[in-house]
PALUM-814768 format. One line per field, with one value per residue: residue number from 0; x, y, z of N, C-alpha, C in turn. Coordinates in Angstrom, 2 decimals. Example, Ala and Ser with C-alpha at 12.3 -4.5 7.8 and 13.67 -1.06 7.14 Angstrom:
n	0,1 .
npx	13.19,12.85 .
npy	-5.69,-2.25 .
npz	7.80,7.08 .
capx	12.30,13.67 .
capy	-4.50,-1.06 .
capz	7.80,7.14 .
cpx	13.20,12.90 .
cpy	-3.30,0.03 .
cpz	7.80,7.87 .
end
This chain:
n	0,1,2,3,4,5,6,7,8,9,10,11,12,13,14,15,16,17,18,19,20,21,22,23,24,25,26,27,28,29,30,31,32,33,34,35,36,37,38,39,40,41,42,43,44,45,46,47,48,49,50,51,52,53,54,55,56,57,58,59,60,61,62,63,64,65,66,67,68,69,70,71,72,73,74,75,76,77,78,79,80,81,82,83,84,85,86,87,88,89,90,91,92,93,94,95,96,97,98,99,100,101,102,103,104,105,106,107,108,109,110,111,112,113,114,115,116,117,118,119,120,121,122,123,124,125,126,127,128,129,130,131,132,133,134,135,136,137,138,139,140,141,142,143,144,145,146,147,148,149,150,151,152,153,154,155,156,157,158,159,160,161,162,163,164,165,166,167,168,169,170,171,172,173,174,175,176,177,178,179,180,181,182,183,184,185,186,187,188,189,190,191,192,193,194,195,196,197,198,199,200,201,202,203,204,205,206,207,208,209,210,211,212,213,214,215,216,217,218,219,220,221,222,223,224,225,226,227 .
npx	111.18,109.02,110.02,112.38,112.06,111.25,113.38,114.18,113.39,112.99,115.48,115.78,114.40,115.32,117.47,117.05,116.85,116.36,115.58,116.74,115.60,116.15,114.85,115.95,115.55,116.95,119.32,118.75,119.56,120.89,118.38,119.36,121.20,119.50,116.98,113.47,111.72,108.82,107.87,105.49,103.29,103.81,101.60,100.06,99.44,98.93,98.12,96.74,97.25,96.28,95.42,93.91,94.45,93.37,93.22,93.25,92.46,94.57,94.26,95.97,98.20,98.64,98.83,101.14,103.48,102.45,103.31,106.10,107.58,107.40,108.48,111.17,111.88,111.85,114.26,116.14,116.30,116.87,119.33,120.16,120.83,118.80,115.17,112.66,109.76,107.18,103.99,100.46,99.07,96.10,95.02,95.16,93.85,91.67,90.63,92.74,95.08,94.49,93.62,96.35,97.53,96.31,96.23,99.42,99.29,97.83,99.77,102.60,101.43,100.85,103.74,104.86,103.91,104.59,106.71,108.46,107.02,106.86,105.92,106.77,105.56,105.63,106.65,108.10,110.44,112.85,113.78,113.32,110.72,108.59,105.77,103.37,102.27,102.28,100.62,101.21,102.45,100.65,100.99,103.28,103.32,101.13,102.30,105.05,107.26,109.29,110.17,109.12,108.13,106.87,105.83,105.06,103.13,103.24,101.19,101.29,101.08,101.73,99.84,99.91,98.82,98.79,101.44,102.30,100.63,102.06,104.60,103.73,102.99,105.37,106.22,105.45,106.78,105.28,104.99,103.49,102.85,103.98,103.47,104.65,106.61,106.32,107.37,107.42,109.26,109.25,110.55,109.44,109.54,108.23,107.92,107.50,106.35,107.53,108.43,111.67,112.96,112.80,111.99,111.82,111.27,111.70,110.85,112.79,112.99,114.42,113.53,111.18,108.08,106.26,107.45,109.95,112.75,112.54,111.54,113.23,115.33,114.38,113.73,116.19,116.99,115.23,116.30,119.36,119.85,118.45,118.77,119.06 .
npy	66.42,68.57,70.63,70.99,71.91,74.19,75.69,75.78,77.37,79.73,80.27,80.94,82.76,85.26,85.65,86.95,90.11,93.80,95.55,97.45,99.50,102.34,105.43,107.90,111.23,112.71,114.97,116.84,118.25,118.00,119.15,122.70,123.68,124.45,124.78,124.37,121.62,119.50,117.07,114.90,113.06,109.77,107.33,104.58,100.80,98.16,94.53,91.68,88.18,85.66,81.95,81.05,82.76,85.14,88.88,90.61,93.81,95.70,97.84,98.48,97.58,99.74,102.32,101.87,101.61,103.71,105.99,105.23,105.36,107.83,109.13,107.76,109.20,111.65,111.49,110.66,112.54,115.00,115.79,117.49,119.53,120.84,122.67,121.32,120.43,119.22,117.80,116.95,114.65,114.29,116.87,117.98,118.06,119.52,121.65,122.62,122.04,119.24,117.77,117.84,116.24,113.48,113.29,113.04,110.22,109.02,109.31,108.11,104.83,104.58,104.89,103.12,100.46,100.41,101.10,99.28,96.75,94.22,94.65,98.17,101.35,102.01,104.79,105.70,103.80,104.79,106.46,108.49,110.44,111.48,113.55,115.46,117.75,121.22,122.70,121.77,123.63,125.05,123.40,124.47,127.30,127.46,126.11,127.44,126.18,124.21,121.76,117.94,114.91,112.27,109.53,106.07,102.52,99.65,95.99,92.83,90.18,87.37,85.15,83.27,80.70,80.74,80.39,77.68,76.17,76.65,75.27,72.15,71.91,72.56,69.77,68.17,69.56,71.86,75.45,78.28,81.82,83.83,86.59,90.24,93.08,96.21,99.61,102.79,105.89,109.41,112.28,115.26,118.19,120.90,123.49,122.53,120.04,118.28,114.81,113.87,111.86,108.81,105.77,102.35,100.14,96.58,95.13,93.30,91.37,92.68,94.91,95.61,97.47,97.85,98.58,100.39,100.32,98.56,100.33,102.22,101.03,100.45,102.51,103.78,102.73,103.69,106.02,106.20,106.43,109.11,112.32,114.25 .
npz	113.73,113.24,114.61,113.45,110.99,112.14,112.60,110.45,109.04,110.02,110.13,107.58,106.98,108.89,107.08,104.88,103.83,104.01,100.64,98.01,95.30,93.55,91.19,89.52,88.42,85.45,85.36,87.30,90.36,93.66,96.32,97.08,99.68,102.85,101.94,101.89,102.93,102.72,104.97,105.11,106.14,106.65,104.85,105.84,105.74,107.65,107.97,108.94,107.84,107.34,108.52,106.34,103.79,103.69,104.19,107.23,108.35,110.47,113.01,114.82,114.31,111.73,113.31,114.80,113.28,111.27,113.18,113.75,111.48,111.02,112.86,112.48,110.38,110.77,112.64,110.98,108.64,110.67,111.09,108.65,105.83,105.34,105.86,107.69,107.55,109.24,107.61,108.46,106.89,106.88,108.20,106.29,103.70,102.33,99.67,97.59,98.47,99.08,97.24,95.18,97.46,97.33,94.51,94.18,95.61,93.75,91.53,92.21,92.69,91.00,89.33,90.80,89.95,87.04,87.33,88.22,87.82,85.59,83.17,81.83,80.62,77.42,76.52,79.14,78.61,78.83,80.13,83.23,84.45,86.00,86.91,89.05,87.88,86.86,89.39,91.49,92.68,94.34,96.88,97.59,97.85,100.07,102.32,102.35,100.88,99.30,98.43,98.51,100.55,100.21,101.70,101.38,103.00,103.32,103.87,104.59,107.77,108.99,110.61,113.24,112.72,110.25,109.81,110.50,108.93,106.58,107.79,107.71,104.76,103.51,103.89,102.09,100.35,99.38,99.18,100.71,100.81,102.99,103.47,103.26,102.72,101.81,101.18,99.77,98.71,97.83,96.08,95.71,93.57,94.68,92.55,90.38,90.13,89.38,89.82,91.28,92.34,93.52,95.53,96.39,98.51,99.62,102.70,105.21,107.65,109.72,109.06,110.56,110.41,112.63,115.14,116.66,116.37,114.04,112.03,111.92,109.88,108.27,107.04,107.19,104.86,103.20,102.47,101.59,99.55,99.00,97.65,99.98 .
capx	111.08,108.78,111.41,113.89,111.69,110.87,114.20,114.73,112.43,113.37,116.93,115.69,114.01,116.32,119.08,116.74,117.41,115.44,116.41,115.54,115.67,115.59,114.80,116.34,115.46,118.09,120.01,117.83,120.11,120.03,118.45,119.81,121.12,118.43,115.35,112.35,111.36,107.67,107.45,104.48,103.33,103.34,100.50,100.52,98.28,99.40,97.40,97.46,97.59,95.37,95.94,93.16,95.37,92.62,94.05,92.43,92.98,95.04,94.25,96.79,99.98,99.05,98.63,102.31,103.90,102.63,103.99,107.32,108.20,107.14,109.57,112.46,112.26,112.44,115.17,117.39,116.76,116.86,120.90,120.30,120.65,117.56,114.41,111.87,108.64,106.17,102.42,99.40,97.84,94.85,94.40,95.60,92.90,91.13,90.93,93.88,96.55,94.00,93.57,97.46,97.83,95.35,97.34,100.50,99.35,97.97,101.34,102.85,101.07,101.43,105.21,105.81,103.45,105.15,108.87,108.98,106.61,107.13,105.26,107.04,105.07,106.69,107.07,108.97,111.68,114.34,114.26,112.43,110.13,106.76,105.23,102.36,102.08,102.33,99.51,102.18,102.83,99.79,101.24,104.54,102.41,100.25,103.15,105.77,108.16,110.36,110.01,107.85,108.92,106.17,106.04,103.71,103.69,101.68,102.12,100.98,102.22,101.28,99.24,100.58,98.18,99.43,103.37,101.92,100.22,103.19,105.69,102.80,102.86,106.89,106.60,104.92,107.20,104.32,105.58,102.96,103.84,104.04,103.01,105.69,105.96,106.56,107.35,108.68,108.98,109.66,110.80,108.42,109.85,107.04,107.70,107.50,105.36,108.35,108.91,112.92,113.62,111.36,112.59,110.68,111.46,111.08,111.26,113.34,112.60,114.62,112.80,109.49,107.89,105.31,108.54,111.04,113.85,112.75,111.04,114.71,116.37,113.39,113.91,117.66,116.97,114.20,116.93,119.89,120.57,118.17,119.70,118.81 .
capy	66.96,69.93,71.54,71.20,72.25,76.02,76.10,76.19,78.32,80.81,80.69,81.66,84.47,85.88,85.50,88.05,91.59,95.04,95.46,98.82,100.18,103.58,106.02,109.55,112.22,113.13,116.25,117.30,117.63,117.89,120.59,123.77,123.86,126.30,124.88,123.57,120.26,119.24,115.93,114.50,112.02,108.29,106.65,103.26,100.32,96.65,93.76,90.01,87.42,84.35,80.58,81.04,83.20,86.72,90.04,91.52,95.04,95.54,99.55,98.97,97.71,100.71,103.47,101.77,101.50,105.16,106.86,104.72,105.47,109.95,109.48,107.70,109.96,113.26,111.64,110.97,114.49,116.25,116.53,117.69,121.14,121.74,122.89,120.32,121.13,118.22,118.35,115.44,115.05,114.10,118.00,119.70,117.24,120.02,122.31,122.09,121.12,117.71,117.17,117.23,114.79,112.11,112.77,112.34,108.74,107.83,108.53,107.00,103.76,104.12,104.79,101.39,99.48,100.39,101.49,98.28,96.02,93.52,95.85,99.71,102.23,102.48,106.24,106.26,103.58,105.42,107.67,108.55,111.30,111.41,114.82,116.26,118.84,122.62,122.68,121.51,125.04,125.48,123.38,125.13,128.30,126.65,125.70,128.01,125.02,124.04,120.29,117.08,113.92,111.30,107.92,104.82,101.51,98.60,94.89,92.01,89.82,85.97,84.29,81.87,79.52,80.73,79.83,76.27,75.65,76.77,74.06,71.46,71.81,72.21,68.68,67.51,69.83,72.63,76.59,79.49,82.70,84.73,87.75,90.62,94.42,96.97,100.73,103.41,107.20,110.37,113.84,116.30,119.20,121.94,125.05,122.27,118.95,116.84,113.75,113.90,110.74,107.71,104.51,101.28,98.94,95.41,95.06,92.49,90.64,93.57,96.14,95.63,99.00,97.95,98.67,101.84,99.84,98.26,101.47,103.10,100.04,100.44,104.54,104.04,101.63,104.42,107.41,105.53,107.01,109.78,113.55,115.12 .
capz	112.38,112.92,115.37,112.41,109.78,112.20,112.70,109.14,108.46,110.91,109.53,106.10,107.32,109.35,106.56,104.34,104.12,102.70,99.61,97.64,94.31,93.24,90.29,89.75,87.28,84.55,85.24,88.38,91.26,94.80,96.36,97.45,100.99,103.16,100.89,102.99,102.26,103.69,105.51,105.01,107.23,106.22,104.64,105.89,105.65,107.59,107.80,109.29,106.51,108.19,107.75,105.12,103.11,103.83,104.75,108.08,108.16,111.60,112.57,115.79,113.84,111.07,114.16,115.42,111.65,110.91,113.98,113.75,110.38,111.08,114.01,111.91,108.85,111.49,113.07,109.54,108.46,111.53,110.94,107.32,105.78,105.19,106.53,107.53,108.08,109.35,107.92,108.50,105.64,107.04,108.39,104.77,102.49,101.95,98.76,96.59,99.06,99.42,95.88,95.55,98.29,96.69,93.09,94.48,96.07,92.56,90.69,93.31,92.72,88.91,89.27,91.46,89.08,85.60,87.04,88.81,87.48,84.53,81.68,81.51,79.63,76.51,76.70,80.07,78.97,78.74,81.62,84.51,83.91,86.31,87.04,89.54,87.13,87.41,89.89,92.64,93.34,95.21,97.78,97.61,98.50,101.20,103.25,102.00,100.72,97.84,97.88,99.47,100.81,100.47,102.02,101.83,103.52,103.30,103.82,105.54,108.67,109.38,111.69,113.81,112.14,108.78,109.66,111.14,107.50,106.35,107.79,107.34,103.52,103.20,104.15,100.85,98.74,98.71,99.77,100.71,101.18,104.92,103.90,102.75,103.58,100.94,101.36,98.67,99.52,96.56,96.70,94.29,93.57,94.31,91.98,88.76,90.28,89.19,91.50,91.18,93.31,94.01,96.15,96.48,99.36,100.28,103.74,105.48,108.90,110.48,108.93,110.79,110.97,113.70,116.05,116.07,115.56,112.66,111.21,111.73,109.88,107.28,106.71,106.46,103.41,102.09,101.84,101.03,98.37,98.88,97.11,100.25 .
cpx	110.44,109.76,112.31,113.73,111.47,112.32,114.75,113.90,112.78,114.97,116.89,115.10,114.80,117.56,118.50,116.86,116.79,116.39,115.12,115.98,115.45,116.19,115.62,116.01,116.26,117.65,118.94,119.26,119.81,119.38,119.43,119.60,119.97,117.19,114.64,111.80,110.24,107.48,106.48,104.37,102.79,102.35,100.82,99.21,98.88,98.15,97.46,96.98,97.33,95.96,95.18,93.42,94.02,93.49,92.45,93.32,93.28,95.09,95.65,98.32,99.89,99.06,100.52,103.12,104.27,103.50,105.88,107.92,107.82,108.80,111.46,112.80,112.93,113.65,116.37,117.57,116.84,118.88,121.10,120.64,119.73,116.15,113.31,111.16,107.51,104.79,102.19,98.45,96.09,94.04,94.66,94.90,92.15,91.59,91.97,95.24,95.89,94.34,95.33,98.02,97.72,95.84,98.59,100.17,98.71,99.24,102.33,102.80,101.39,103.10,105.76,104.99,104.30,106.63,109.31,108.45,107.28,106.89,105.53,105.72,105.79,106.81,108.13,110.05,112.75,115.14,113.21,111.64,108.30,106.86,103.69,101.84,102.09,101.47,100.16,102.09,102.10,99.97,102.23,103.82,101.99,101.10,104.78,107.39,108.21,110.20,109.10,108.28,107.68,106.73,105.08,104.22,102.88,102.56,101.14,102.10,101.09,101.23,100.32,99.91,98.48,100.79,102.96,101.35,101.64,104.47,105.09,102.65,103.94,107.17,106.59,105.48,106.49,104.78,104.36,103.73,103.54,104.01,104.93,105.18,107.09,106.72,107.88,108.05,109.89,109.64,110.18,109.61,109.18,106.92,107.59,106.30,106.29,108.95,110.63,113.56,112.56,112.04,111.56,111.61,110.96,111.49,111.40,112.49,113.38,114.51,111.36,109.24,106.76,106.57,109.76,112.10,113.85,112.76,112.26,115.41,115.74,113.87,115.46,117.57,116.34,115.28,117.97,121.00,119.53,119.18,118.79,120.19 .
cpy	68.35,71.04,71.81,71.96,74.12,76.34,76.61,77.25,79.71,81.35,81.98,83.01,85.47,86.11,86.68,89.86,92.39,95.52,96.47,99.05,101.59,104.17,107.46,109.95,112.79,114.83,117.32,117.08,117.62,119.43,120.98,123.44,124.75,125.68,124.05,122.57,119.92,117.60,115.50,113.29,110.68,107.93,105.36,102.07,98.83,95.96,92.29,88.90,86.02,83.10,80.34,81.66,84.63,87.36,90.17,92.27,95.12,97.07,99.67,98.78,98.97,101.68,102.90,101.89,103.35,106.05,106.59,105.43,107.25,109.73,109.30,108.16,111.05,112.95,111.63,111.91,115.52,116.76,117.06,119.12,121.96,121.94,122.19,120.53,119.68,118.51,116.61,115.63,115.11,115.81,119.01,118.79,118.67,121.06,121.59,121.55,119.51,117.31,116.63,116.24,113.25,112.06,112.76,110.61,108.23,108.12,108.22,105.56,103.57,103.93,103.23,100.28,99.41,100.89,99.89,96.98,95.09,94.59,97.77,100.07,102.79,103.85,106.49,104.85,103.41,106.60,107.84,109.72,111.01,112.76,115.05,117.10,120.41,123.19,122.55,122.79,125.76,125.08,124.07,126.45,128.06,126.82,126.76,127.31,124.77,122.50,119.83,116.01,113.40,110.04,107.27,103.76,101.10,97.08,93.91,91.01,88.19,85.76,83.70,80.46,79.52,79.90,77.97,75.33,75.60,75.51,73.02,71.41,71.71,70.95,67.43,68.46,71.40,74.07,77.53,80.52,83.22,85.84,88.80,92.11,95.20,98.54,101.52,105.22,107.52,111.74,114.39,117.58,120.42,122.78,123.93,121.00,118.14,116.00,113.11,112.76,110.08,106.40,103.92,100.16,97.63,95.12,93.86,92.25,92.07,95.04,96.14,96.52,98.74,98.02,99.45,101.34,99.00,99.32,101.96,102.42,100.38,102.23,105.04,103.45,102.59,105.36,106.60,106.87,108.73,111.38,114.62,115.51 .
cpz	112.39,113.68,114.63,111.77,110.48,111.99,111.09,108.56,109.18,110.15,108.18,106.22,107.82,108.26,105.36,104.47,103.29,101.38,98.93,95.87,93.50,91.92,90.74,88.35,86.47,85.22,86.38,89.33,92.57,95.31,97.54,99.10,101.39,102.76,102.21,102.19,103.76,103.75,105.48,105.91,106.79,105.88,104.76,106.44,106.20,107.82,108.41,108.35,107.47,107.03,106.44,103.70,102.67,104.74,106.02,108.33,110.38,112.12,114.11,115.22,112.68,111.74,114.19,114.02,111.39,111.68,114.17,112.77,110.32,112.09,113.04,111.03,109.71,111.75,112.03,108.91,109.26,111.34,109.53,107.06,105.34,106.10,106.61,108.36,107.96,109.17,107.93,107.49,105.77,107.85,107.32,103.49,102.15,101.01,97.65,97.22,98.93,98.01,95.51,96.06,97.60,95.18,93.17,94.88,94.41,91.55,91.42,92.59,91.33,89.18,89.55,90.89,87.82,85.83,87.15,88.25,85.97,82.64,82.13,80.39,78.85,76.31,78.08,80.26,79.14,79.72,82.53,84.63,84.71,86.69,88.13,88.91,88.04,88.99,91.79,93.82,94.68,96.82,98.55,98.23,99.91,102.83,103.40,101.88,99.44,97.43,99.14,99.63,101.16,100.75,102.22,102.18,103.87,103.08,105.10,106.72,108.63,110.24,112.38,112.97,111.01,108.30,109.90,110.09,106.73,106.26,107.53,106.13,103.25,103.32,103.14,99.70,98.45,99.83,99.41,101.43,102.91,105.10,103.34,103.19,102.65,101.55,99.81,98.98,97.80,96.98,95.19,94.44,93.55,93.57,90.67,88.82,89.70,90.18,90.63,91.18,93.97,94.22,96.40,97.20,99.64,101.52,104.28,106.69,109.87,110.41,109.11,111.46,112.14,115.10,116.18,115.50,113.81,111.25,111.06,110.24,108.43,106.52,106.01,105.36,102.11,101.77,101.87,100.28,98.14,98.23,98.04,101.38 .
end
């Protein structure tokens, strides 16, 4: 019976797939061949998701995660027509490029709470309309670039002792979860602070960014539909 029950369990996992959703900005289009678009380098946060159902913060699958998912963005826009210029945020925090940084990640987090979530903000729902504000520019300066391509990624992974509770409760009827792994990446537009294009991923079993191939599998899911 428990040999049946991984097997089934394994099935179901495996039979899942990333699955994305994305916003676009009325009457924005793509940009201009030539334009420089600044890479930013992943913010990413994983975790292991214990039989006790606590996160411990994992700093070697977010070192492998982060560097996966820099590598598979360069490599999907390196055939592009535009100019892509890699910064680390963690050496441009300072001044007004930092401040930028840290208010892009909170409308970010607003965006994939109220685009995606259950409760919209009745002002944005009828179109898609988030902003950095004018202030953008400074990065646009900084770097000497036209747009920005943020990405975050966060998510937990299960124990072994977690999956083992796991089939041990399916037996009485009763289903916990195994942990799940989110991403969603947006292109700003620097000369206005309008975020154009914003995707929100759920990542499948073969989009596990602690591993290039998944991060690839994961990146193709984030631009998609990207308008670059």
């Amino acid at each position: 019976m428990f040999r049946t029950l991984m097997i089934a369990a394994a099935c179901l996992l495996a039979a899942a797939c990333t699955t994305t959703d994305t916003r676009l900005a009325k009457g924005l289009g793509a940009p201009q061949g030539g334009a420089t678009v600044l890479l930013v380098k992943p913010d990413v946060q994983l975790a292991l998701l214990t039989a006790a159902g606590l996160n411990e913060a994992r700093a070697d699958w977010t070192a492998q995660g982060t560097a996966n998912l820099e590598t598979a963005l360069q490599s999907a826009l390196a055939g592009s027509d535009y100019t892509i210029r890699a910064i680390d945020p963690d050496e441009a925090m300072g001044g007004r490029s930092g401040q930028l940084m840290r208010l892009h990640e909170a409308v970010g987090q607003s965006i994939a709470h109220f685009e995606y979530g259950p409760y919209p903000l009745p002002t944005k729902q009828d179109e898609f309309q988030w902003t950095l504000g004018e202030g953008a520019s400074a990065l646009a300066e900084a770097y000497d670039a036209d747009y920005a391509l943020f990405t975050y990624g966060h998510g937990t992974y299960a124990s072994g002792g977690r999956i083992a509770a796991m089939v041990a409760l399916s037996v009485v009827g009763v289903g916990i979860p195994l942990g799940s792994q989110q991403a969603f990446t947006s292109l700003v537009d620097l000369r206005t602070g309008q975020v154009i294009w914003f995707n929100m991923a759920i990542a499948g079993p073969q989009a596990d960014m602690r591993n290039p191939e998944g991060a690839t599998s994961l990146v193709s899911s984030l631009l998609e539909d990207a308008p670059l």
